[in-house]
N, CA and C atoms as an extended XYZ file, in Angstrom:
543
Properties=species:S:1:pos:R:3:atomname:S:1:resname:S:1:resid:I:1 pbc="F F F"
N       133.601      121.567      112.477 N   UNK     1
C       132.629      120.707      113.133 CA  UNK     1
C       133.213      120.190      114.438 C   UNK     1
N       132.460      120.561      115.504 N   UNK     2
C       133.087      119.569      116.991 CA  UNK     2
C       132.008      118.375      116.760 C   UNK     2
N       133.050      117.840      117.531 N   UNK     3
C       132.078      116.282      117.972 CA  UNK     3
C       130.843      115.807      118.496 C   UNK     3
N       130.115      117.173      118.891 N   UNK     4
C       128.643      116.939      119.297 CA  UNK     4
C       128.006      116.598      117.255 C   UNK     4
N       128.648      117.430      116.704 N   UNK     5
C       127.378      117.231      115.372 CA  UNK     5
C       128.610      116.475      114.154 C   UNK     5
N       129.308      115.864      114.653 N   UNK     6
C       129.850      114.627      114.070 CA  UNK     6
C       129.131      113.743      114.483 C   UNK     6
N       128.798      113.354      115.871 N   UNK     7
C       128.183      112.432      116.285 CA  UNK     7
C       126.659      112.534      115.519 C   UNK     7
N       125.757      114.178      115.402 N   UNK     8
C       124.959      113.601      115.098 CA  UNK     8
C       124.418      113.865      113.693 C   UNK     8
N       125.617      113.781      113.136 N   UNK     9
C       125.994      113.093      112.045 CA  UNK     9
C       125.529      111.850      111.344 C   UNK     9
N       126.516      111.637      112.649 N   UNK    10
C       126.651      109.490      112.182 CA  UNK    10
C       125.284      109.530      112.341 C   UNK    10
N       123.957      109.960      113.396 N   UNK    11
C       123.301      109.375      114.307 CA  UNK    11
C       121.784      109.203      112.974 C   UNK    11
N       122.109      110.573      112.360 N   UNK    12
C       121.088      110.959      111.576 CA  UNK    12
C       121.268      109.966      110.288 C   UNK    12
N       122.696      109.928      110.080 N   UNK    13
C       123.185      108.775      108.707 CA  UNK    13
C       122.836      107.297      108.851 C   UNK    13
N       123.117      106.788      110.117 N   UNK    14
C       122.340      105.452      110.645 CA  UNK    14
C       121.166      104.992      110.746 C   UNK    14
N       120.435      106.513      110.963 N   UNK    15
C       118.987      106.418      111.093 CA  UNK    15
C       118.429      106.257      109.479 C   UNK    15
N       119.008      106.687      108.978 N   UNK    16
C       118.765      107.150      107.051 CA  UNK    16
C       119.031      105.947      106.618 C   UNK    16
N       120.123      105.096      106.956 N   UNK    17
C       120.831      103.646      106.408 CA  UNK    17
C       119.369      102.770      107.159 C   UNK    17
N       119.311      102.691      108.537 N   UNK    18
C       118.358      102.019      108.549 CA  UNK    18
C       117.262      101.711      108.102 C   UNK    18
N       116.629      102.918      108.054 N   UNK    19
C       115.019      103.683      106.913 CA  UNK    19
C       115.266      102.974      106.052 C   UNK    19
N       116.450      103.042      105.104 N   UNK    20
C       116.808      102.459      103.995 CA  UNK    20
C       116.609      100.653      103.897 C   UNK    20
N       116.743      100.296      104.694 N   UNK    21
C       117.065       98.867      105.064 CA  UNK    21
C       115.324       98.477      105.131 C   UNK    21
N       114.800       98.829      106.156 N   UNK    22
C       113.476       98.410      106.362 CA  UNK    22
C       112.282       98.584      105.307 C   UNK    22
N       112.754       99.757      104.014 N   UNK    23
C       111.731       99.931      102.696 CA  UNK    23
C       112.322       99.069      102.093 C   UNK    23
N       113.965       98.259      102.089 N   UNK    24
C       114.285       97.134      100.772 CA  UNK    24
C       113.787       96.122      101.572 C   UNK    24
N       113.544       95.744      102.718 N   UNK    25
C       112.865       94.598      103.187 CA  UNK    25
C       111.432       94.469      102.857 C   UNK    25
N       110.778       95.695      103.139 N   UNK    26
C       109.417       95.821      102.654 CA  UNK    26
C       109.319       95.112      101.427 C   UNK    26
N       110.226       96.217      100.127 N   UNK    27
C       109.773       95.872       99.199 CA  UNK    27
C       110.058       94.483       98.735 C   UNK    27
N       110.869       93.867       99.064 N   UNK    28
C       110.981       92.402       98.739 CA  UNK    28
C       110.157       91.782       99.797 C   UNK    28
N       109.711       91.715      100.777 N   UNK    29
C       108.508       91.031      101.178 CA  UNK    29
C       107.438       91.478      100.285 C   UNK    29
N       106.829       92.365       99.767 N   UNK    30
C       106.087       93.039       98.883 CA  UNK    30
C       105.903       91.676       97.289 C   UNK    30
N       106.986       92.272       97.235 N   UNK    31
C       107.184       91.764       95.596 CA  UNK    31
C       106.907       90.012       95.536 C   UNK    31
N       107.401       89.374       96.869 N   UNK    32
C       107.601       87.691       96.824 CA  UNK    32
C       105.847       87.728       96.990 C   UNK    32
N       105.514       88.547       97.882 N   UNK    33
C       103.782       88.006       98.116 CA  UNK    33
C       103.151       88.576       96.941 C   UNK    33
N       103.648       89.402       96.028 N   UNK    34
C       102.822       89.815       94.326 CA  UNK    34
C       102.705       88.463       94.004 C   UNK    34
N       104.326       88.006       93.269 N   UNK    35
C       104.692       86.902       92.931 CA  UNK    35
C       103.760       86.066       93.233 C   UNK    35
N       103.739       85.438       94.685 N   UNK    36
C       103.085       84.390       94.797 CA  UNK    36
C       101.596       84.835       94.529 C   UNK    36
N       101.077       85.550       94.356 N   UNK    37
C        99.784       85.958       93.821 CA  UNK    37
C        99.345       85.235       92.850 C   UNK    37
N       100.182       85.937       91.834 N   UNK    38
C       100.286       85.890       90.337 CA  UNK    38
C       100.821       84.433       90.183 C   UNK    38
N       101.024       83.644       90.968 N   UNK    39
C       101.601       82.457       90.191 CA  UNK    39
C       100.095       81.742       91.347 C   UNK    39
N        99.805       81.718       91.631 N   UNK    40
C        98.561       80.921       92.064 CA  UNK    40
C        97.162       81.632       91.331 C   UNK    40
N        97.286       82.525       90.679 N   UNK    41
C        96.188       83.281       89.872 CA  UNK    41
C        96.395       82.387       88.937 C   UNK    41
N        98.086       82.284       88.337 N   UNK    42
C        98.044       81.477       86.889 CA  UNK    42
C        97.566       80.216       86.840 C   UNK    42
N        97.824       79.262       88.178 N   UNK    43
C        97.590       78.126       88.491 CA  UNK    43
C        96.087       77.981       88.144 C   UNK    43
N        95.363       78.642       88.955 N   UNK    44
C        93.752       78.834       88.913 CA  UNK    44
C        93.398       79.253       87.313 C   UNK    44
N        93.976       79.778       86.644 N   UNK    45
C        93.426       80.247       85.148 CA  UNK    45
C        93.525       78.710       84.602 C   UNK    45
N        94.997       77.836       84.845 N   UNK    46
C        95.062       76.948       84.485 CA  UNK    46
C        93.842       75.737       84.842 C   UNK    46
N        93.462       75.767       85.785 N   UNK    47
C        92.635       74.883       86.380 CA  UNK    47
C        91.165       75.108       86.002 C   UNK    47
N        90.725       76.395       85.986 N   UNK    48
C        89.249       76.698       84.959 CA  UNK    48
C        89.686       76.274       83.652 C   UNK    48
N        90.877       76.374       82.709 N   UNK    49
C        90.725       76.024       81.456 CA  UNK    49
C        90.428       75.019       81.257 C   UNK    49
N        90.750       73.852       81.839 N   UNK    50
C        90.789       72.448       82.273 CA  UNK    50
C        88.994       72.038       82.540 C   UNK    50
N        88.645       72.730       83.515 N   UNK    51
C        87.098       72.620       83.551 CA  UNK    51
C        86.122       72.804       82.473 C   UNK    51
N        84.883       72.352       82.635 N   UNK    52
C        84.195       72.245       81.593 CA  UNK    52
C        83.393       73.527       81.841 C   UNK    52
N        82.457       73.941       81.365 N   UNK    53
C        81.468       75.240       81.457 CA  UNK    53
C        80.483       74.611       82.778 C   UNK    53
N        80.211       75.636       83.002 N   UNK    54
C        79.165       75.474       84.009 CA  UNK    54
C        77.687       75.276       83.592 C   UNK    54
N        77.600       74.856       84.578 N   UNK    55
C        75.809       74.382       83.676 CA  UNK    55
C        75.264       75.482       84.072 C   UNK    55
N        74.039       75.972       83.552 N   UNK    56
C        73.005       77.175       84.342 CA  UNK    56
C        72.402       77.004       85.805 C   UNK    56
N        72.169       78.094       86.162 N   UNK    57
C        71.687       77.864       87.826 CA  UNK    57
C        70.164       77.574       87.715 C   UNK    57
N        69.966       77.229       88.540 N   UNK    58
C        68.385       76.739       88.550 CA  UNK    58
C        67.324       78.104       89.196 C   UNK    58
N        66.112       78.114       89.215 N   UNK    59
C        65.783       79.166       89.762 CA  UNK    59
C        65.868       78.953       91.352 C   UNK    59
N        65.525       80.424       91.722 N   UNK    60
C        65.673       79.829       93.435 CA  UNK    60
C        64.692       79.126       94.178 C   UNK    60
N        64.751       78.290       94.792 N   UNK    61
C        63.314       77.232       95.434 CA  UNK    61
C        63.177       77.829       96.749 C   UNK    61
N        62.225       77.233       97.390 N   UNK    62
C        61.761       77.774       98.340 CA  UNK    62
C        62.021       76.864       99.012 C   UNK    62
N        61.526       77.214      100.553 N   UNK    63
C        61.633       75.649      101.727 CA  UNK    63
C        61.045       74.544      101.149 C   UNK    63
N        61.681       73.194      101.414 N   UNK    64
C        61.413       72.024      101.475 CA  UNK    64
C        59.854       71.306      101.356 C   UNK    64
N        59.153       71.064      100.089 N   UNK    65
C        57.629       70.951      100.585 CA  UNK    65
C        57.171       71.797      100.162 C   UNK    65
N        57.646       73.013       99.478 N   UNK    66
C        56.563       73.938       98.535 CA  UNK    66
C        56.862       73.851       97.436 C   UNK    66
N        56.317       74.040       96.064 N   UNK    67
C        56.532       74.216       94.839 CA  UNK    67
C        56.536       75.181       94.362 C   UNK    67
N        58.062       75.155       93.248 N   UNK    68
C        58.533       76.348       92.626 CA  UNK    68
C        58.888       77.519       93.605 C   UNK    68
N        59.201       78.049       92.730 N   UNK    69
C        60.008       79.627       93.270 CA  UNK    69
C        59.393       80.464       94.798 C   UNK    69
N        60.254       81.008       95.246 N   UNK    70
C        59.251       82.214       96.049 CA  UNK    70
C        59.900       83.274       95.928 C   UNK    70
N        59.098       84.226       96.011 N   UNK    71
C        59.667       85.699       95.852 CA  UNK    71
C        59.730       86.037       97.454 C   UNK    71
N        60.682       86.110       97.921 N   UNK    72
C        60.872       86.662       99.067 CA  UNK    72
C        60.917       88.168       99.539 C   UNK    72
N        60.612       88.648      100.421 N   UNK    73
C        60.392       90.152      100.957 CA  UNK    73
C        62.003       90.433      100.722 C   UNK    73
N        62.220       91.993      100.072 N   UNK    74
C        63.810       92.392      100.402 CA  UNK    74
C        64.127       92.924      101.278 C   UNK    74
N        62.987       93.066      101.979 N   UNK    75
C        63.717       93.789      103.631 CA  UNK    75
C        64.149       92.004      104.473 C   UNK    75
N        63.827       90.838      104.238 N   UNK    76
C        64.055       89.864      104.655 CA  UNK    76
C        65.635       89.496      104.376 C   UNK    76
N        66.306       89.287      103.363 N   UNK    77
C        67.945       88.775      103.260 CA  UNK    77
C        68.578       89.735      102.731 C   UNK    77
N        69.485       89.748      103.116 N   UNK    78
C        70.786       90.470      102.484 CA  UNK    78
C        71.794       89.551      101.835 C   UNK    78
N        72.014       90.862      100.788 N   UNK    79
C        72.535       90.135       99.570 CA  UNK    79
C        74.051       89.975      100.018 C   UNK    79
N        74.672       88.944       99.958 N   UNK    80
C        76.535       89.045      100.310 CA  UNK    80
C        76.818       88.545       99.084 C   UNK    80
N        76.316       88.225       97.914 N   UNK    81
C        77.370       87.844       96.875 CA  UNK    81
C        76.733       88.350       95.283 C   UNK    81
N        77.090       88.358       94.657 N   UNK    82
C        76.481       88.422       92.949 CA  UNK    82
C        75.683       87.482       92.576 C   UNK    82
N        74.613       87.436       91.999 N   UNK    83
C        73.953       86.325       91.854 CA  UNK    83
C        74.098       86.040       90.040 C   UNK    83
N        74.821       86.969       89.270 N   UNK    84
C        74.874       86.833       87.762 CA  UNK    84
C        75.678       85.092       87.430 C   UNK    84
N        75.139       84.710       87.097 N   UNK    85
C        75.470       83.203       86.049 CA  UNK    85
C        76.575       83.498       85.144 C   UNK    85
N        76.509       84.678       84.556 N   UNK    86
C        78.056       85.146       83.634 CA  UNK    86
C        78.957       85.835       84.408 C   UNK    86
N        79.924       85.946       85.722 N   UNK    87
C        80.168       86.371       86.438 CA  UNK    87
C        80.948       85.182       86.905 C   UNK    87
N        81.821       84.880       86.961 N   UNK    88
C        83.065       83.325       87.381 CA  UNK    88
C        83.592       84.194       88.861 C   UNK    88
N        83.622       83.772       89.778 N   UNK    89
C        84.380       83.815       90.795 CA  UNK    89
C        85.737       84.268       90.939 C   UNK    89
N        86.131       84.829       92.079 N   UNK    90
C        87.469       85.648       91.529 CA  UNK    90
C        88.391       84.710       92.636 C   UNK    90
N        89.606       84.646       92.731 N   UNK    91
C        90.499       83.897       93.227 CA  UNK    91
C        90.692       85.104       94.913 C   UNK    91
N        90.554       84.501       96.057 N   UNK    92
C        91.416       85.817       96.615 CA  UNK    92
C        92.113       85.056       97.614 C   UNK    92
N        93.572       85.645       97.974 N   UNK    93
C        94.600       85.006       98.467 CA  UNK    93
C        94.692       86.044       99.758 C   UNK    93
N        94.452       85.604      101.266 N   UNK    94
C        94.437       86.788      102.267 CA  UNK    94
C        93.273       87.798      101.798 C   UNK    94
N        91.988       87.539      101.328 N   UNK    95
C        91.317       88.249      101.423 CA  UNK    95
C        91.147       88.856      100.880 C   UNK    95
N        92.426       89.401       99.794 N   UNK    96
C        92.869       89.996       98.641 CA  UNK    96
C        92.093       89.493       97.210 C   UNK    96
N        91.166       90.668       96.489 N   UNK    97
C        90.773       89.788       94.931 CA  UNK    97
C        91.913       89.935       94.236 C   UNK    97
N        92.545       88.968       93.598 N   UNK    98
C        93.262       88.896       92.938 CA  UNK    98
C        93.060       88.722       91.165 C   UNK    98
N        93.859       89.471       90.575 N   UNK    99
C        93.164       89.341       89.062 CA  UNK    99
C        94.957       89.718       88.573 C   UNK    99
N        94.773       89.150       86.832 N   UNK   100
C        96.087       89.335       86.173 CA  UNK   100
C        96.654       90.579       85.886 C   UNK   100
N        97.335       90.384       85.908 N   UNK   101
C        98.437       91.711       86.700 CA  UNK   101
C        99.750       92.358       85.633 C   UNK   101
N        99.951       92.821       85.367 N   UNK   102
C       101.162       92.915       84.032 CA  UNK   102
C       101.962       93.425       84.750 C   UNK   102
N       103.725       93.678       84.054 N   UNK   103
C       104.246       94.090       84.887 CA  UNK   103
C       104.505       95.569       85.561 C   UNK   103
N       104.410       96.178       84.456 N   UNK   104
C       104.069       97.602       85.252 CA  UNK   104
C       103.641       97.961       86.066 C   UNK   104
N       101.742       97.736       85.957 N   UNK   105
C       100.926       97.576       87.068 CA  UNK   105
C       101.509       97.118       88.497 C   UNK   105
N       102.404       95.595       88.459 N   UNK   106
C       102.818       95.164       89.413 CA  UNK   106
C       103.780       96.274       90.201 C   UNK   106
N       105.151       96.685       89.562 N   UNK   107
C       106.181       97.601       89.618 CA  UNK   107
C       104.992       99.394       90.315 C   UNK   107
N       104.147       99.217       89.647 N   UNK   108
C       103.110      100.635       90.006 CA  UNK   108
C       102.783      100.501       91.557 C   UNK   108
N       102.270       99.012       91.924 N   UNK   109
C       101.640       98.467       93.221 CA  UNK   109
C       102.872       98.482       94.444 C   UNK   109
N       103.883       97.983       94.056 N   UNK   110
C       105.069       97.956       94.650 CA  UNK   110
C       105.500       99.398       95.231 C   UNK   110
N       105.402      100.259       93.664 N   UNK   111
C       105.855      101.621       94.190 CA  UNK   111
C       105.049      102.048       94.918 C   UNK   111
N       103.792      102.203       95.354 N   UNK   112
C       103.098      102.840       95.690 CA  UNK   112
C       103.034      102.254       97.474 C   UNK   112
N       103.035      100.902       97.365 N   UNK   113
C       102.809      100.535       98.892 CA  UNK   113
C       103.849      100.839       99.191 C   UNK   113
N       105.149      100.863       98.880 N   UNK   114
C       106.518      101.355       99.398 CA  UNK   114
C       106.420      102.471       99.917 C   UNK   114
N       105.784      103.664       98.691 N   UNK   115
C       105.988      105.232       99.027 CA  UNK   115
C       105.073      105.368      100.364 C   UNK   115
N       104.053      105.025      100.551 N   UNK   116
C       102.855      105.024      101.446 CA  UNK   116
C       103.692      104.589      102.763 C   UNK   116
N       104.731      103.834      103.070 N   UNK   117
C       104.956      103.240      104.329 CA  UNK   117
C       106.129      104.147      104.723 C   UNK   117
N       106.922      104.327      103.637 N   UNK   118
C       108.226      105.468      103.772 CA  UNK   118
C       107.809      106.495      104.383 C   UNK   118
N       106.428      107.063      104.143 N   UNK   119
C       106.165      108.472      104.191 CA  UNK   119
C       105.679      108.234      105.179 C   UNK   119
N       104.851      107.120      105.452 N   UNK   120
C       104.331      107.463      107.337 CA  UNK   120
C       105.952      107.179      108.281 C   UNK   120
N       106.449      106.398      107.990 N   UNK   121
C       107.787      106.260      108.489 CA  UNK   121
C       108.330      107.507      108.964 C   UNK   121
N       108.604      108.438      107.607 N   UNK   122
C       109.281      109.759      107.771 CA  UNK   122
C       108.410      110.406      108.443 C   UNK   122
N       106.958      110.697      108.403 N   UNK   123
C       106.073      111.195      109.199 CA  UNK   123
C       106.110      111.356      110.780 C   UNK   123
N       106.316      109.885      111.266 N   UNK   124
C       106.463      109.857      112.861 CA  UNK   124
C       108.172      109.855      113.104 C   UNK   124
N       109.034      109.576      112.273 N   UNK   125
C       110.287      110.017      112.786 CA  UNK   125
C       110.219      111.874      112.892 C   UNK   125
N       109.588      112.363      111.951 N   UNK   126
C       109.873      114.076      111.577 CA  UNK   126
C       108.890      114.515      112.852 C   UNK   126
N       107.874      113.789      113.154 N   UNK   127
C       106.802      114.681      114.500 CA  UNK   127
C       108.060      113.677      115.949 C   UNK   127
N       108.361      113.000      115.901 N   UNK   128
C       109.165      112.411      117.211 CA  UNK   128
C       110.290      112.705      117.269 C   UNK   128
N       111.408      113.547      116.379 N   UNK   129
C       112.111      114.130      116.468 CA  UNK   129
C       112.363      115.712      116.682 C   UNK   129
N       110.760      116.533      116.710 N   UNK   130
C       110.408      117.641      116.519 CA  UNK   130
C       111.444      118.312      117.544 C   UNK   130
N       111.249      119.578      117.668 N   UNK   131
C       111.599      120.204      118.628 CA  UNK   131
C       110.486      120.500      119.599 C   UNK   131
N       109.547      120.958      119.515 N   UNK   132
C       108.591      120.460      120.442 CA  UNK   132
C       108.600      119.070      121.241 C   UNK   132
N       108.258      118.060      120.508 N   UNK   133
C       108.397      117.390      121.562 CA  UNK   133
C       109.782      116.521      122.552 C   UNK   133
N       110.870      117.304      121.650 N   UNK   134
C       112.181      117.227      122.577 CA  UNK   134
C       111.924      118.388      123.626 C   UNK   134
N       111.414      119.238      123.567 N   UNK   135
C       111.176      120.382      124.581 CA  UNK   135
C       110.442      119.843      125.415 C   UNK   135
N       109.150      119.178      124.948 N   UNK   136
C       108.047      118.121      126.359 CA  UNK   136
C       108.842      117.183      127.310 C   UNK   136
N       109.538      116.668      126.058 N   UNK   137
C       110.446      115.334      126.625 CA  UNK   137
C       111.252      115.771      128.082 C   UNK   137
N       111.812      116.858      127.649 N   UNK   138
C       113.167      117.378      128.412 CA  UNK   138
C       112.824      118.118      129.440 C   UNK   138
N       111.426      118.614      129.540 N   UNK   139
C       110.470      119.227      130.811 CA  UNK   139
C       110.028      118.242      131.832 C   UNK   139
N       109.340      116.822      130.948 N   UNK   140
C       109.013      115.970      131.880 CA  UNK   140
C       110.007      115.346      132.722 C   UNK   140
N       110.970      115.659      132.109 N   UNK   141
C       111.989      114.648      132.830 CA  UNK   141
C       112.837      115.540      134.047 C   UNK   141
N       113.166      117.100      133.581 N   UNK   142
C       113.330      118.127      134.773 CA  UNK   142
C       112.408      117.587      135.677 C   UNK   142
N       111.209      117.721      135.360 N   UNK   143
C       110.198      117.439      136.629 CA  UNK   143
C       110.049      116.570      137.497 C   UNK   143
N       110.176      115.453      136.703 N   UNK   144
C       110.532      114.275      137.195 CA  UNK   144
C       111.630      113.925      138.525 C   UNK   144
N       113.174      114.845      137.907 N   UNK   145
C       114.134      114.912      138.930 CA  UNK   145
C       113.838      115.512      140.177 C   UNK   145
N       113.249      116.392      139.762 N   UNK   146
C       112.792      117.056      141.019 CA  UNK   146
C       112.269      116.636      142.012 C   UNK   146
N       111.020      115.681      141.144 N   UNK   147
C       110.244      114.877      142.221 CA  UNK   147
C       110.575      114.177      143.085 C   UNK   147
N       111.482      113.356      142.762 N   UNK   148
C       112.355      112.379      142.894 CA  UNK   148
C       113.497      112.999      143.806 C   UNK   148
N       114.218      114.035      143.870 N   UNK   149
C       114.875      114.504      144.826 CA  UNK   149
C       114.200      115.244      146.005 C   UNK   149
N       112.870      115.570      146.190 N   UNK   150
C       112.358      116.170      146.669 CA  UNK   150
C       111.640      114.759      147.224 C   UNK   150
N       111.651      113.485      146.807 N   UNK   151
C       111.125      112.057      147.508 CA  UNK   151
C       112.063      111.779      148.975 C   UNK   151
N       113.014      112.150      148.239 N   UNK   152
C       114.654      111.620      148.914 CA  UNK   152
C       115.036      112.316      150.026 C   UNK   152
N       114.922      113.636      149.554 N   UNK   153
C       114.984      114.766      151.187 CA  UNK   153
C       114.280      114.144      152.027 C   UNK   153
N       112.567      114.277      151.726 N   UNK   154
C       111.383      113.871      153.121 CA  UNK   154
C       112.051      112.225      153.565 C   UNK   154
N       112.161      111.887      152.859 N   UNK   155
C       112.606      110.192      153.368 CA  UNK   155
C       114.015      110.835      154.099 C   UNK   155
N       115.123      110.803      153.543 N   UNK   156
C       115.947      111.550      154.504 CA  UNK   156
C       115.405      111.698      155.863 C   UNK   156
N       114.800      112.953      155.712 N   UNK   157
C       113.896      113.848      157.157 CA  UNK   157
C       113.613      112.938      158.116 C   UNK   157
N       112.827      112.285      157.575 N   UNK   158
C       111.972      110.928      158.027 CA  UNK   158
C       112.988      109.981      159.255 C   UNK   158
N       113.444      109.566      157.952 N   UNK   159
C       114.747      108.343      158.812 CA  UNK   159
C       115.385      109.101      159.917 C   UNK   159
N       115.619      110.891      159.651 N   UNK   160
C       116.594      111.244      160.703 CA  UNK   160
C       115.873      111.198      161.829 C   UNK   160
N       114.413      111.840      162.051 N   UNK   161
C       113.737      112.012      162.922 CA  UNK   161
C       113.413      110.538      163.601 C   UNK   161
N       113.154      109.854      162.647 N   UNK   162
C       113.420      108.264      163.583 CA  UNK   162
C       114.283      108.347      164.138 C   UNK   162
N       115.754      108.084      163.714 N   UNK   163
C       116.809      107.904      164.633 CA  UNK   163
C       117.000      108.816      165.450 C   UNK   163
N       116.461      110.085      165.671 N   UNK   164
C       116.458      110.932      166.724 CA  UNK   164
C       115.260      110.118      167.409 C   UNK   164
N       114.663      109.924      167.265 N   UNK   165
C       113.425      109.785      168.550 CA  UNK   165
C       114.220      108.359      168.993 C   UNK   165
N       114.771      107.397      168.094 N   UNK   166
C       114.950      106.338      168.942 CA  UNK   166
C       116.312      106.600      169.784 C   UNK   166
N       117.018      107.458      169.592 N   UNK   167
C       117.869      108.072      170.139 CA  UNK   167
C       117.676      108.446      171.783 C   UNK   167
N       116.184      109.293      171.602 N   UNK   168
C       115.878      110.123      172.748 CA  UNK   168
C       115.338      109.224      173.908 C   UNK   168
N       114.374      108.000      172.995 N   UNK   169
C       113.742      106.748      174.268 CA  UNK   169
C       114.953      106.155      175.079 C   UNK   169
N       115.903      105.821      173.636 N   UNK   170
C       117.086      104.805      175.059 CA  UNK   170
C       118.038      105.601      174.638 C   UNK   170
N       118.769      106.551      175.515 N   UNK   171
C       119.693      106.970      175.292 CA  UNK   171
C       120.772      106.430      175.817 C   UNK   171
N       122.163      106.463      174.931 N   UNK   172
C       123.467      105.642      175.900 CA  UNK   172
C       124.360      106.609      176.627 C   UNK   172
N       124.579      105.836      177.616 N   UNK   173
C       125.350      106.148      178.579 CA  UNK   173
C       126.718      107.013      178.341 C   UNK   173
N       127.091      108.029      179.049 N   UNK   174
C       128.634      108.411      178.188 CA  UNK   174
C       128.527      109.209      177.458 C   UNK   174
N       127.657      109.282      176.581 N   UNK   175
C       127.551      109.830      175.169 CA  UNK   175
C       127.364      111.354      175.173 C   UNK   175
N       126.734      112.149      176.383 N   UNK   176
C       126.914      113.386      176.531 CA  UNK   176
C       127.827      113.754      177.298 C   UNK   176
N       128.803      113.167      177.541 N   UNK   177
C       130.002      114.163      178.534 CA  UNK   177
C       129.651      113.855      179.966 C   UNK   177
N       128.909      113.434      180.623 N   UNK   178
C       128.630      113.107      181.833 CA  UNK   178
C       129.223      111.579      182.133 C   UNK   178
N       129.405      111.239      183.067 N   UNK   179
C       129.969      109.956      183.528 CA  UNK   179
C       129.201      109.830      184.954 C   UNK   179
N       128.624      108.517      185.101 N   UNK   180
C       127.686      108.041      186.483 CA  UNK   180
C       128.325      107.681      187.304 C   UNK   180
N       129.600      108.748      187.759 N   UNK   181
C       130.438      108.437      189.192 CA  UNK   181
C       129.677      108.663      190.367 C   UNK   181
């Protein structure tokens, strides 16, 4: 082995240690926000037990000033929630429904959002390390030099032809071999 693929060696092993680092961070950010799930789910189980039953819902009334019910057109509201009376409300934390959880299930959820982030991870490291687009990379940037040296000549050019022309308006004395005897 020479030292070009010792180096990228280390480069590929660092990159692997890091990968490594950012899925055990995941997963323990992961696991503390389960946790706190599940322990504010329990809280809430605790807090309905505590409550009494709900009374029944009433039927639905109409505007203010009419009597009893109305049947309203269904092209008129849209429905955003359940309207069932046996149906208790679900807890959701971030938007998240949250419901009791065992531990497997939990350990299942964990594995799975882990594998899902690893793999896009490895995904855009494996397409951004391609050889293709080290080949794009390494074209744009030829091109680039070029441009860029080919900026530098005309500017060059430029400046010389200035200092020639300002050369030619005032020219100094002496300077060609002649002397004004």
């Amino acid at each position: 082995m020479n030292g070009d693929q010792v180096g990228l060696w280390m480069t590929a092993g660092g990159a692997v240690a890091l990968v490594l680092l950012v899925v055990c961070a995941q997963l323990w950010r992961t696991s503390r926000r389960l946790v706190a799930r599940v322990e504010s789910l329990e809280a809430l189980e605790a807090l309905e037990a505590e409550r009494p039953a709900r009374p029944e819902r009433p039927e639905r009334l109409g505007p203010p000033g009419t009597a009893g019910p109305v049947a309203a057109d269904p092209s008129s509201y849209v429905i955003t929630r359940l309207d069932d009376a046996d149906l208790d409300p679900v807890a959701t934390v971030d938007g998240v429904v949250s419901a009791r959880i065992d531990a497997p299930m939990f350990a299942d959820i964990v594995a799975r959002e882990t594998v899902i982030k690893a793999a896009g991870l490895a995904h855009g490291l494996r397409r951004a390390l391609s050889a293709e687009t080290r080949n794009r990379i390494r074209f744009e940037m030829k091109r680039e030099v070029k441009r860029s040296r080919k900026q530098r000549r005309a500017d060059m050019k430029a400046a010389l032809r200035d200092v020639q022309a300002r050369e030619r308006a005032h020219p100094v004395e002496g300077q060609d071999g002649e002397d004004a005897a």
